[in-house]
C-alpha positions, 0 to 999 in steps of 0.5 A: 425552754426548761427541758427534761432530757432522759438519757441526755449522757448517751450519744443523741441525746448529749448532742442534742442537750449541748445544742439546746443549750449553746444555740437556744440557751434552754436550761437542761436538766438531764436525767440518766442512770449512766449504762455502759453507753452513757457517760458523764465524759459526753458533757465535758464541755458544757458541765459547768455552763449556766442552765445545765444539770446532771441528775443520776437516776432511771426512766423506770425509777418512778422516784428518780423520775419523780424528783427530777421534775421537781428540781427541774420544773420542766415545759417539757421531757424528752425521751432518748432513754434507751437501750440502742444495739440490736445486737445486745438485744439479741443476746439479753432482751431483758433491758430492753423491756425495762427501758422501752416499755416500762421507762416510758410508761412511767414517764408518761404517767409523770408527764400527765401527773405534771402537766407537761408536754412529752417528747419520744425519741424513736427510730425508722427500725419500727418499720422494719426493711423496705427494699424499695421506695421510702417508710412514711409515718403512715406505713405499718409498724413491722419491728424485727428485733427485740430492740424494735419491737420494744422501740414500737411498743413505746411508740404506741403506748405514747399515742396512747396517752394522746389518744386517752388522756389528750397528753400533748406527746409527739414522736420523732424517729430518726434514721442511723445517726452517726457522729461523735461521742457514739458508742464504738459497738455501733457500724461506724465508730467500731470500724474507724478505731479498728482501722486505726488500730489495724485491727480486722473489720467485721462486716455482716454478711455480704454488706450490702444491708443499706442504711439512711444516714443521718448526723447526730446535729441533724437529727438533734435539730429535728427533734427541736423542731417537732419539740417546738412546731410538731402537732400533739398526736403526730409522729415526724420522720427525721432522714438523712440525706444520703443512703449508703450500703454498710460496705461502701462506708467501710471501704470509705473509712479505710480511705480516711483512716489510711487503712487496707481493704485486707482488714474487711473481714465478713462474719455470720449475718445477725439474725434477722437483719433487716436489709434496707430502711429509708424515712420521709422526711417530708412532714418534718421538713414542712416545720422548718427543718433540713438536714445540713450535713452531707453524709460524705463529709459528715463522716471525714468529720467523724473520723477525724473526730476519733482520730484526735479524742483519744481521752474519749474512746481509749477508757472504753476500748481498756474496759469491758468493751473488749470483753463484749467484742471477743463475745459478739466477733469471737477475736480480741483487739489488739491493744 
């Protein structure tokens, strides 16, 4: 296939890009404004591959995106364009608007223009917390972040565009994805490289929020599937195998990364966490696909991924990322 990946430099969507091209041999033209999360350094491995382009612009850029689909010629755009963190959006919603709500609806309007399918790229955060049971596609949207609630928002403006103009659009949300490449503000990256760095490890209240946990592989392989099988109008949950509370992955972490429980530090919870989510995969799963990795070992993989990419993370943990953590936690990293 010919794709449009928008946010292809982040953490997702280079996976998912490196995927498309190494297993189905798509040509993947990747449009991204490159934000603090997303980096030219996700595609040092597939820069120079036949079928591959990196074009620098922003969803909300109707010129950028406008010429991306003429040097692209795409069957279809997929949409990781996003502000991710909650707590950024917490602290500066502002981006979030712009990115979620008016990136996507210039997308839309140039995928309508163009005559081409389009993909959204959503999260289970949309459904807000559940304390039992598990979120279908059929469960109320209930959003508790500015992240969320402008996540939620896109999604209904592409069904929008199903239901208004008949654009063949599908959405796919994911649970918490983790793997390489992420960006160390989220859980796991930010508690390993503080492990290794003997650095303290801040959890959010008791740690007891749990989350369903999903490898970046899978969930990219999930979104080929609906890109591919997915009925136009739908929306498909995609949920890892296994469900864990934030404080049994920490104290897993600290056992791979040969650090010590007196490093957890507990700080203030984030205002408004949600406690616990967990997706169906059901509907999915019906298009052929299964998650393959087991979060236990998904995460010894991971660790050991930060352990030996140095190159990777030390630009950032040098940078302006220490600015942001004194900021969030109130302490420096050590160097």
């Amino acid at each position: 296939m010919k794709l449009l990946v928008c946010g292809g430099a982040g953490f997702i969507g280079s996976t998912f890009t490196r995927l498309r091209l190494k297993d189905h041999g798509d040509e993947v033209t990747v449009l991204d404004k490159l934000t603090y999360a997303g980096r030219e350094e996700n595609f040092h491995d597939i820069a120079e591959k036949p079928g591959f382009r990196f074009i620098r612009g922003a969803v909300e850029d109707r010129e950028a995106v406008t010429a991306a689909l003429d040097a692209a010629s795409p069957e279809a755009i997929v949409n990781f364009a996003a502000e991710t963190h909650v707590d950024r959006s917490i602290a500066e919603p502002d981006a979030f608007v712009t990115t979620h709500a008016l990136g996507t609806y210039v997308l839309l309007e140039a995928a309508r223009e163009h005559g081409v399918r389009y993909l959204q790229v959503s999260t289970d955060e949309v459904y807000g917390s559940i304390d039992a049971g598990t979120f279908t596609e059929e469960s109320a949207l209930r959003p508790s972040s500015p992240y969320s609630a402008t996540k939620t928002g896109a999604d209904l403006l592409v069904q929008s565009y199903f239901h208004t103009y008949g654009l063949p659009a599908v959405i796919c949300r994911g649970s918490n994805n983790y793997g390489p490449y992420q960006y160390p503000e989220k859980l796991i990256p930010l508690m390993i490289l503080n492990a290794l760095h003997g650095d303290s490890l801040p959890v959010y209240g008791d740690g007891m929020q749990v989350r369903n946990w999903i490898h970046s592989t899978d969930f990219s392989r999930a979104i080929g599937h609906v890109l591919e099988h997915g009925t136009p109008g739908e929306v498909y949950n995609a949920g890892g195998p296994d469900e864990e509370a934030n404080i049994a992955v920490v104290r897993r972490i600290i056992e791979l990364a040969g650090a010590r429980d007196s490093q957890i530090e507990h700080v203030t919870d984030r205002p408004g966490h949600d406690r616990r989510y967990s997706l169906s995969s059901e509907k999915v799963r019906a298009l052929g696909w299964a998650p393959q990795v087991r979060f236990e070992d998904g995460l010894a993989q991971t660790v050991e991924w930060y352990r030996e990419n140095a190159w990777w993370w030390e630009p950032i943990r040098s940078g302006d990322y220490r600015t942001y953590y004194e900021r969030q936690y109130g302490r420096s990293l050590q160097p």
